[in-house]
C-alpha positions in Angstrom: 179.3 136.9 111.3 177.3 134.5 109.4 175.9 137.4 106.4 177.6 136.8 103.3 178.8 140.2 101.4 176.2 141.6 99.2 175.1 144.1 97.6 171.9 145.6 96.3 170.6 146.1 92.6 167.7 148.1 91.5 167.3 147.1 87.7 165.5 150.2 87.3 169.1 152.1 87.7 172.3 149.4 88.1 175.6 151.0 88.9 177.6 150.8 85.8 179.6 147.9 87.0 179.3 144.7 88.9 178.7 145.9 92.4 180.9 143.3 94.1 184.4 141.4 93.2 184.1 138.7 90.4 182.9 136.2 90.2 179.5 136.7 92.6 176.1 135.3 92.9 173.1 137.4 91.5 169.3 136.8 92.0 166.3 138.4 92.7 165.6 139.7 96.1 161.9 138.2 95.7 161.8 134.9 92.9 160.7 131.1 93.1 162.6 128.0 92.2 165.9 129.8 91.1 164.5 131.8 88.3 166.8 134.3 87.1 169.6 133.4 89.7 173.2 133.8 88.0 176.6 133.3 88.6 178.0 135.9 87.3 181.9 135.3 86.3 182.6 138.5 84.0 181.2 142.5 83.2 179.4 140.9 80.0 177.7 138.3 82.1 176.7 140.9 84.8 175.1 143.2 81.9 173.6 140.3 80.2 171.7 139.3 83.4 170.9 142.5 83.8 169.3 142.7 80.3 167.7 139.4 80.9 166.1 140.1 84.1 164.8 143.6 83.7 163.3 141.8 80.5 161.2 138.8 82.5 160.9 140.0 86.1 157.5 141.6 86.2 156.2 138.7 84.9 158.2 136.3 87.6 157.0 138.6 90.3 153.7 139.2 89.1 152.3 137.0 92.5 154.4 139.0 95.0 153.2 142.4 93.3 149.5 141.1 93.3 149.9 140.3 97.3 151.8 143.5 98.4 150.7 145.8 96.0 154.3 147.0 95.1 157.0 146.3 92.5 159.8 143.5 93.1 162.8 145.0 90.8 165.7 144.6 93.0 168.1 142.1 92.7 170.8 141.2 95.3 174.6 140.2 94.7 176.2 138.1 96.9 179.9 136.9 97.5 180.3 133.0 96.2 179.2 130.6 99.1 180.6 126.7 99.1 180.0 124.4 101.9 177.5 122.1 102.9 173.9 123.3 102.0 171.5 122.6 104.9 168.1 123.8 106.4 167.6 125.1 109.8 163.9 124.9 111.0 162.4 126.6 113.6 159.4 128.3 115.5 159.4 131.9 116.9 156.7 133.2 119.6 156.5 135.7 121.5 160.4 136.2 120.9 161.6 133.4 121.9 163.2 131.0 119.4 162.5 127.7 119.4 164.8 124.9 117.2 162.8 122.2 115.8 165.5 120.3 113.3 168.1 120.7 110.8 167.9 119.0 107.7 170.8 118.3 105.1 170.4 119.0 101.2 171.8 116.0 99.2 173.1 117.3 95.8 173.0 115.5 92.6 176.5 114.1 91.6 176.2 117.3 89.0 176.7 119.2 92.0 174.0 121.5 90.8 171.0 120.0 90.9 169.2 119.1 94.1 168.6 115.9 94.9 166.7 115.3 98.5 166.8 116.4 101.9 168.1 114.2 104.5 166.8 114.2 108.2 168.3 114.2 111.0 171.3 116.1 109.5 174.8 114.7 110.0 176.3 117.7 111.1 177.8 117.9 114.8 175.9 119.5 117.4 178.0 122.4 117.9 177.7 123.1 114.2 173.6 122.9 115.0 173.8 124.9 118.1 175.5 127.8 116.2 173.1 128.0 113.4 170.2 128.5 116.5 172.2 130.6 117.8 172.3 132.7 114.9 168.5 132.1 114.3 167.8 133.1 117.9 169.5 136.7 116.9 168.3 137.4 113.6 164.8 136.2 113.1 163.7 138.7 116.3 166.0 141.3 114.5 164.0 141.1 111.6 160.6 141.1 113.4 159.8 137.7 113.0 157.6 135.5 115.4 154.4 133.6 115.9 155.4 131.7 113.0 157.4 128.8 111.6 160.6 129.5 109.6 163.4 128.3 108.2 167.2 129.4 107.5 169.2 128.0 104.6 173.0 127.8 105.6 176.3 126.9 103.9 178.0 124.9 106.5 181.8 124.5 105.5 184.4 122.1 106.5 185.4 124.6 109.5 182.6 124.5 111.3 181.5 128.1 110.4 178.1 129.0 108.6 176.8 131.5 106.5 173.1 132.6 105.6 171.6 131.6 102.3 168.2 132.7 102.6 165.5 133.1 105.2 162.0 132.2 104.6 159.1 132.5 106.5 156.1 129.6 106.8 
């Protein structure tokens, strides 16, 4: 309930068309610091971005590829997200999940740029509980544990929340 719709795309061999309903959200499955992330509004701007990325994203992957020993040439589409962006931290071992704080990401008045966290979130608690409760299910489901993490969520004004990104510690 929380997974945003997406879709995959190998640069190698796009479909011939955006892969979701305009406008969407497309990124690399594996980047750093937002490099080629778009918002993609029309066809021209989904083959543009597509041009662009197949162009630099050896070179912004060239750490992943050195660590795993494999290429990083998939990018993902995903639906439009709005809300409030905050960070769910936790701890996995041995399966069990264990919440250590949510944090609250204060946007620039440009309402792009980030601007600082802010701890302890101002979110209610049943807002909290549900994104551990989500945690609790997926980071197991993804074979996570021994290990710190953290979940990026878009937390809008009813209450419900949908996944970012996941990243391991």
């Amino acid at each position: 309930e929380a997974t945003p719709a997406f879709a995959e795309v190998d640069l190698d061999a796009p479909d011939a068309g955006p892969p979701l309903p305009l406008p969407f959200f497309l990124k690399p499955v594996s980047a750093h610091l937002s490099q080629l992330a778009y918002r993609i509004e029309s066809p021209a701007e989904y083959a543009a971005a597509l041009a662009e990325a197949g162009a630099r994203i050896d070179a912004i992957t060239a750490y992943d590829r050195a660590l795993e020993g494999r290429t990083f040439r998939t990018l993902i589409a995903e639906e439009l997200l709005d809300g409030l962006l905050v960070t769910f931290e936790g701890f996995m071992c041995g399966g069990r999940m264990t919440p250590i704080g949510v944090t609250d990401a204060v946007m620039h008045p440009n309402e792009i740029s980030f601007l600082r966290f802010e701890y302890p979130s101002a979110l209610p608690a049943a807002v909290q509980a549900k994104m551990a409760e989500v945690a609790a299910r997926l980071m197991p489901a993804l074979g996570f544990d021994r290990s710190l993490f953290n979940i990026e969520f878009f937390v809008r004004p009813d209450g419900s929340v949908t996944i970012v990104e996941v990243n391991g510690r």
